[in-house]
C-alpha positions as CSV (number, residue, x, y, z in Angstrom):
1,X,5.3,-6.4,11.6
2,X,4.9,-9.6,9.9
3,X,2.9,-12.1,11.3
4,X,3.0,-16.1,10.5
5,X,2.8,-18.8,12.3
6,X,6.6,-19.9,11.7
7,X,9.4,-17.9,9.7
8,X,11.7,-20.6,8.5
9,X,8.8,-22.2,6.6
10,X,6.8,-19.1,6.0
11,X,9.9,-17.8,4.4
12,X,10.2,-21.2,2.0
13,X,7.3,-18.9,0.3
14,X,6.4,-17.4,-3.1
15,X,6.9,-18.3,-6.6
16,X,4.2,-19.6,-9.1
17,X,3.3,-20.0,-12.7
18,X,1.5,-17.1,-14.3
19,X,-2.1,-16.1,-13.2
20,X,-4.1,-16.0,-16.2
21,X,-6.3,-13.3,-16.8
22,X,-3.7,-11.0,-16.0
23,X,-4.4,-7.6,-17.6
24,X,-1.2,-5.7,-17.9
25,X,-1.4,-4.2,-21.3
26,X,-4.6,-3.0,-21.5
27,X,-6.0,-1.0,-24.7
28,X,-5.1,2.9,-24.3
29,X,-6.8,5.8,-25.9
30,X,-4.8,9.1,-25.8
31,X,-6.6,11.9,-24.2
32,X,-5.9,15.6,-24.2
33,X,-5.0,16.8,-20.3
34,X,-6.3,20.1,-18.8
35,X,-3.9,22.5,-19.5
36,X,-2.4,23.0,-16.3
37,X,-1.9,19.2,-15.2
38,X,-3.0,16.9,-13.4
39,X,-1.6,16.4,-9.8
40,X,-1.4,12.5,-8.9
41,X,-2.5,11.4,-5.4
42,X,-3.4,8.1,-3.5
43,X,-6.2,7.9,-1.4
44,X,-5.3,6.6,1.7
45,X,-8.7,6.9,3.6
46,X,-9.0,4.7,6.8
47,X,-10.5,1.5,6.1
48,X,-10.2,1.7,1.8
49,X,-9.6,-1.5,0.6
50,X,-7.2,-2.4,-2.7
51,X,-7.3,-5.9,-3.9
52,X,-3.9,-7.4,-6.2
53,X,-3.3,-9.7,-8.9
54,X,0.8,-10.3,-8.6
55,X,3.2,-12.6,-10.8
56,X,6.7,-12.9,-11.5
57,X,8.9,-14.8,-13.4
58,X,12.9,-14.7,-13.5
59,X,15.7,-16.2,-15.0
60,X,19.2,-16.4,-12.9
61,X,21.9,-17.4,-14.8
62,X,25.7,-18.4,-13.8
63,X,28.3,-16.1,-13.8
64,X,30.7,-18.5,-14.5
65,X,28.7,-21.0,-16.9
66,X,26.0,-21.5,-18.7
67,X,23.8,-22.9,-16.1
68,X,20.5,-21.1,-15.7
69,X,17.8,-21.7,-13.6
70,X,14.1,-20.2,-13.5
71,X,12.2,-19.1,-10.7
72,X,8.3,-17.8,-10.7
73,X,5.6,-17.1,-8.1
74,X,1.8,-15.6,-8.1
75,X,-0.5,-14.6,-5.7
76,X,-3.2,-12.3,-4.6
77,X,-2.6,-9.2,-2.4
78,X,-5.1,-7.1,-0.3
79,X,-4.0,-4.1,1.0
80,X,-6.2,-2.2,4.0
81,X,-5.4,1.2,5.0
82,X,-5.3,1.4,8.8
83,X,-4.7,5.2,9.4
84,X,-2.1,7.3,10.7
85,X,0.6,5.5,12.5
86,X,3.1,7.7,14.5
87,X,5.6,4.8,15.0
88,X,7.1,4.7,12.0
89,X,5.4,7.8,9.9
90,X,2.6,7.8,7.6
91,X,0.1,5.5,6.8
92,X,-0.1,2.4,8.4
93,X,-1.4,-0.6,5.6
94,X,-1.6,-4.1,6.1
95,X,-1.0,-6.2,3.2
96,X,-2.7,-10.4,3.3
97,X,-1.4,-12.8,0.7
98,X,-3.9,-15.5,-0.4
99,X,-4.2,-17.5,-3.4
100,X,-0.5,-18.3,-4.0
101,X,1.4,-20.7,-6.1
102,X,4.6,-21.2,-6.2
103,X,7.2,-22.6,-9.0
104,X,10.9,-22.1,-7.2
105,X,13.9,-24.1,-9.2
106,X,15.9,-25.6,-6.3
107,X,19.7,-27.3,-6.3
108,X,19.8,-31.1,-7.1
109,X,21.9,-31.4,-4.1
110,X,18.8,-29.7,-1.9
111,X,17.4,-31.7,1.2
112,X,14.1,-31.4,-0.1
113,X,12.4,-32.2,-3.0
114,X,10.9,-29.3,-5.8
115,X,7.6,-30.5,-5.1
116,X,7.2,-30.5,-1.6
117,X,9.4,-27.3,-1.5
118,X,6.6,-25.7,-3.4
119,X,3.9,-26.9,-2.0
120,X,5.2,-26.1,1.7
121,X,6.2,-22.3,0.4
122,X,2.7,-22.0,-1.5
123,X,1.1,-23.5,2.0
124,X,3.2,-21.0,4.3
125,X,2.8,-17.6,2.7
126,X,-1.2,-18.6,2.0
127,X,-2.5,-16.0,4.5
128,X,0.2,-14.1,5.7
129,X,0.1,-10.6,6.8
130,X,2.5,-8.0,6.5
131,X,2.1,-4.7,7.9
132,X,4.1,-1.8,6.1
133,X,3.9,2.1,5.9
134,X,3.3,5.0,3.3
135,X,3.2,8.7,2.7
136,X,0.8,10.4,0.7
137,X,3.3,11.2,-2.1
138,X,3.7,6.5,-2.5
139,X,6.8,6.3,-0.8
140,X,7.5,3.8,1.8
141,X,8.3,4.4,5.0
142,X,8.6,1.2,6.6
143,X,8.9,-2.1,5.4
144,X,9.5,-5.1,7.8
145,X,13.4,-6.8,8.2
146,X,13.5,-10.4,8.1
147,X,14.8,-12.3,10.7
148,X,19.0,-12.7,10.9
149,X,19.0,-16.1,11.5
150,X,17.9,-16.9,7.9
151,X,19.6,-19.5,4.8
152,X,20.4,-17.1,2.0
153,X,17.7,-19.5,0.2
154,X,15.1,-18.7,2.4
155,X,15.9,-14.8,2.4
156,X,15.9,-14.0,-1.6
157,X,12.3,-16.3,-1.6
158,X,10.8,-14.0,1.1
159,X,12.6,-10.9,0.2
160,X,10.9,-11.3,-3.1
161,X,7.2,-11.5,-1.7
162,X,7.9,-8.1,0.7
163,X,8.8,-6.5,-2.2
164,X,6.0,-7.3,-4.2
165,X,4.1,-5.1,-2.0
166,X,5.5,-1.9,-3.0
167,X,4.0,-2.1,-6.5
168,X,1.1,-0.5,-5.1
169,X,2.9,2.8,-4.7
170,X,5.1,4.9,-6.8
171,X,6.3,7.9,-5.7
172,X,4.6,10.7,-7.5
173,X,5.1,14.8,-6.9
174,X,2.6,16.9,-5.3
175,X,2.1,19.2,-8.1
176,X,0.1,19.2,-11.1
177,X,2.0,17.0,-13.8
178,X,1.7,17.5,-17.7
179,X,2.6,14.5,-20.3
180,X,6.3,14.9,-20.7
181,X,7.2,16.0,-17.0
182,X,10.0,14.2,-15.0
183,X,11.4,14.3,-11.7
184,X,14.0,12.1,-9.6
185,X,14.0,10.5,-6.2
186,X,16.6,9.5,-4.1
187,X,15.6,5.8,-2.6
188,X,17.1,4.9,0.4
189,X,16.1,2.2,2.9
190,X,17.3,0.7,5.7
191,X,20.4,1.8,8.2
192,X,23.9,1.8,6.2
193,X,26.9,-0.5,8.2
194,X,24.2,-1.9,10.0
195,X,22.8,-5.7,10.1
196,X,20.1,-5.8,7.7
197,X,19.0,-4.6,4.0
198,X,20.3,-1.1,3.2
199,X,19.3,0.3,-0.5
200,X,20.6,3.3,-2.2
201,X,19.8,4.5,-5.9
202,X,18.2,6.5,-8.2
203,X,14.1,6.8,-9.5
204,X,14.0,8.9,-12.5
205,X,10.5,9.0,-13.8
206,X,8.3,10.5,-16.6
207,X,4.3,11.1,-17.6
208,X,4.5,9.3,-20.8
209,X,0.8,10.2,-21.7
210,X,-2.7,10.5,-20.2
211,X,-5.2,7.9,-22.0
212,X,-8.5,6.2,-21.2
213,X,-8.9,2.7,-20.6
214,X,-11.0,-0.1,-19.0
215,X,-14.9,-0.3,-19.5
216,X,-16.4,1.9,-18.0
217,X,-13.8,3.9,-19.6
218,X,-11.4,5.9,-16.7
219,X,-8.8,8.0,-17.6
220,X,-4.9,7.2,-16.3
221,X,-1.6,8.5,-16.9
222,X,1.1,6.9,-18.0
223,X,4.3,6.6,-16.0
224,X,7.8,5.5,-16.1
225,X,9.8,4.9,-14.2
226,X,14.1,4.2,-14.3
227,X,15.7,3.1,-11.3
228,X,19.2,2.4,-10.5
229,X,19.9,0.5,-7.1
230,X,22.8,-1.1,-5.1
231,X,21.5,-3.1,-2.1
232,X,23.5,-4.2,0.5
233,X,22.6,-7.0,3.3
234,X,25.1,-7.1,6.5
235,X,24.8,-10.1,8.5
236,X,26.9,-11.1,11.4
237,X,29.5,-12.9,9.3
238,X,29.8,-10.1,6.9
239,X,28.4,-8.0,3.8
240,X,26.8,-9.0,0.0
241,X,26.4,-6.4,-2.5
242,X,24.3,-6.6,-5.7
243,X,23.2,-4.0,-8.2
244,X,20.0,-3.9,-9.8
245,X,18.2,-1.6,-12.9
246,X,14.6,-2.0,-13.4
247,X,12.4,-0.2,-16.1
248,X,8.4,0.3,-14.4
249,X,5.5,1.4,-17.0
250,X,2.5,2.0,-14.6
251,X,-0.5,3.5,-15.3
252,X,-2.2,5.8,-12.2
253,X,-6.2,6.2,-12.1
254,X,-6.5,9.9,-11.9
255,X,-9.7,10.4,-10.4
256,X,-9.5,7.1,-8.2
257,X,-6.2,7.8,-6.6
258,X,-4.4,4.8,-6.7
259,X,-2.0,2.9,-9.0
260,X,-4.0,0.5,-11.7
261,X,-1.4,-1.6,-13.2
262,X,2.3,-2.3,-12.9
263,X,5.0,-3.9,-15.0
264,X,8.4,-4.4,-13.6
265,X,11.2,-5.5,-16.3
266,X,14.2,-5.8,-13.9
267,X,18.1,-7.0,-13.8
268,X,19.8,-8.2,-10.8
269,X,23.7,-8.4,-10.9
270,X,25.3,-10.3,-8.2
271,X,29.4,-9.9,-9.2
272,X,31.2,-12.8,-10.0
273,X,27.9,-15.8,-9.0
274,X,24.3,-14.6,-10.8
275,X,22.7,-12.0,-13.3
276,X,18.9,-12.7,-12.5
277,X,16.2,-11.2,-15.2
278,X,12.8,-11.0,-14.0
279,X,9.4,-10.0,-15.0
280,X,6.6,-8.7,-12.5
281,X,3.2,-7.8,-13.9
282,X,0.6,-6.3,-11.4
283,X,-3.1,-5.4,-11.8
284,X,-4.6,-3.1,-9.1
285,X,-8.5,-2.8,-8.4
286,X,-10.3,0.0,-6.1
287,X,-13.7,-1.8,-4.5
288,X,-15.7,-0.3,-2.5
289,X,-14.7,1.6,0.6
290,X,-15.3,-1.1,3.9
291,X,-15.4,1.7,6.2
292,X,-19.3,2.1,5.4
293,X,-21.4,5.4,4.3
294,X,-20.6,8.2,6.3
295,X,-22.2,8.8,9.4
296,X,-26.4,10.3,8.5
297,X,-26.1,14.2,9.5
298,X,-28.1,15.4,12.3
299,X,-31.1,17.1,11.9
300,X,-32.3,19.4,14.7
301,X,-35.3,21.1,15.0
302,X,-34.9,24.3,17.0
303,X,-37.8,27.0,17.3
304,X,-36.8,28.9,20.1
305,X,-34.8,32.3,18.8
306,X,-32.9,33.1,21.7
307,X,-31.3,29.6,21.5
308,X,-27.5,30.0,20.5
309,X,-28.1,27.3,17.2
310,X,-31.4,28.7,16.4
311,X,-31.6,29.5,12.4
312,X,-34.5,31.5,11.2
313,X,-35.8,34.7,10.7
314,X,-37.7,35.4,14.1
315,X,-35.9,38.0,16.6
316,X,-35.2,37.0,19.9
317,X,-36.7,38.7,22.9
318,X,-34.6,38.4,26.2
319,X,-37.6,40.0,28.1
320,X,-38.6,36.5,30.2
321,X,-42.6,35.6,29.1
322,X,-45.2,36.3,31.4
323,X,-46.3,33.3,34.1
324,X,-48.8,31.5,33.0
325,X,-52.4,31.2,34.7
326,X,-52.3,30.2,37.9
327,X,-49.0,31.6,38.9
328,X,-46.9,29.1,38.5
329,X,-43.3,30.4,37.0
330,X,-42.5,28.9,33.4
331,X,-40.4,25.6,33.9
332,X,-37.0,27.6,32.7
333,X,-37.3,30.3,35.6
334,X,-37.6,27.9,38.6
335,X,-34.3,27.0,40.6
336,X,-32.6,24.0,39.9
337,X,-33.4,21.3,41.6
338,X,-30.6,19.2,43.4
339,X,-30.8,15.6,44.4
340,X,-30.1,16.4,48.3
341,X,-33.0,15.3,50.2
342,X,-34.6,18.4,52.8
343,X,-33.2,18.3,56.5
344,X,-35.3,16.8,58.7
345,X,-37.4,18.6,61.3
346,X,-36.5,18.3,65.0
């Protein structure tokens, strides 16, 4: 589910000049993995928090002249892992955007001007949650459709910020993984023939290395990733088709479970109107968990033997103690009392 206050203008969102800062090629020091791999996971722990620093930058150029245009957009993501989420399968995560800028090249012939374009995008996505799902292997699950109604403007702007939330998750194998290992994925999304995005293609990917990097020093492997895509939106006056081939080199803390950066080196071919080249860099931090400590373990103190959780060396003897002085039965041997009051006497 996405939530905003108003789609037409909430999708007049993302693009921006670069964030500065923006670690993607971090020093790497090659380090020797255990001999029988390493096996990649994400931790998906209820309540875990990861924070994102995204930007993008692309180039669409003319099929039929030499008129190019340039598009760009950055922002802040923070992802929180709700838990298990039998709707749609997996993990339920909800995704907020804050700290956006936008940079969107517009037609002359466009109502509105670049700047206030912008600036209402950059105002609209600010704060705008998306909720999405995952399985424990990275792959998604479920990813909101936008609205039908939409201006093929205002769809490749927003299509572009939903997808921005995937590079938090690539799909990785269950098993242990040595530098050098590949496997393939089959991608598909959405319903094919029906309205709506429907994707199709191929993720080849490879463990180019393990290294260490970062101060403190952690140790990540080195992934990439090949994908070949065709992607197909069916609307109710008919059907687009574009093709896309992207090259990902990520890098996925070992011990910390989660991805720590992502560079995305794509190209978008729409036949016969755009080729679009674009650039998305991606740094990933873990903080700390927000669901708290875990709960303090409870201590009991149990002396008596015969009690079913005792622990202890003493025996237990079922033979029922002797009454105490007086006569008086030990409090465990009388009856039960009840709360009924005694008949009254005639």
């Amino acid at each position: 589910m996405v939530r905003a206050p108003r789609w037409l203008l909430a999708l007049l969102l993302c693009a921006a000049p670069s964030l500065s800062g923006c670690n993607t090629g971090p020093g790497l020091t090659k380090v020797e993995a255990p001999a029988e791999g390493i096996t990649l996971r994400y931790d998906l722990t209820p309540g875990q928090v990861y924070q994102g620093s995204v930007r993008r930058s692309a180039t669409i150029r003319a099929a039929t002249s030499a008129t190019s245009t340039s598009q760009g957009f950055s922002f802040d993501l923070t992802l929180t892992v709700r838990g298990p989420d039998e709707t749609h399968g997996g993990t339920a995560v909800t995704a907020r955007f804050s700290g956006v800028q936008v940079k969107w090249s517009l037609p002359p012939s466009f109502p509105v001007s670049v700047a206030e374009f912008n600036r209402t995008a950059g105002q609209q996505l600010q704060g705008l949650e998306v909720d999405f799902n995952v399985d424990e292997s990275g792959k998604i699950l479920h990813m909101p459709e936008l609205p039908e109604d939409l201006s093929a403007e205002l769809r490749v702007v927003l299509q572009q910020a939903l997808d921005a939330l995937e590079t938090a998750f690539l799909t990785v194998p269950a098993r242990p993984l040595k530098a050098g290992d590949t496997w393939k994925d089959d991608k598909k999304r959405g319903r094919k023939g029906k309205l709506g995005r429907y994707s199709e293609g191929t993720v080849t990917s490879k463990v180019d290395g393990f290294y260490k990097t970062g101060e403190p020093p952690i140790t990540v492997a080195r992934l990439v990733t090949d994908t070949d895509e065709t992607e197909i939106t069916t609307t109710s006056s008919g059907s687009h088709e574009v093709k896309k081939q992207s090259t990902i080199t990520a890098l996925f803390a070992t011990e910390q479970h989660y991805l720590y950066s992502y560079v995305n080196e794509e190209q978008i071919f729409d036949a016969g109107n755009t080729n679009t080249f674009a650039k998305t860099e991606v740094n990933w931090a873990k903080p700390a968990s927000q669901t708290g400590g875990a709960p303090p373990t409870k201590v009991q103190d149990i002396s008596d033997p015969c009690h079913p959780d005792y622990v202890g060396s003493e025996d237990c003897n079922e033979a029922a103690p002797p009454p105490p002085a007086g006569g008086e039965p030990p409090a465990s041997s009388q009856p039960p009392t009840t709360s009924a009051p005694p008949p009254s006497g005639n």
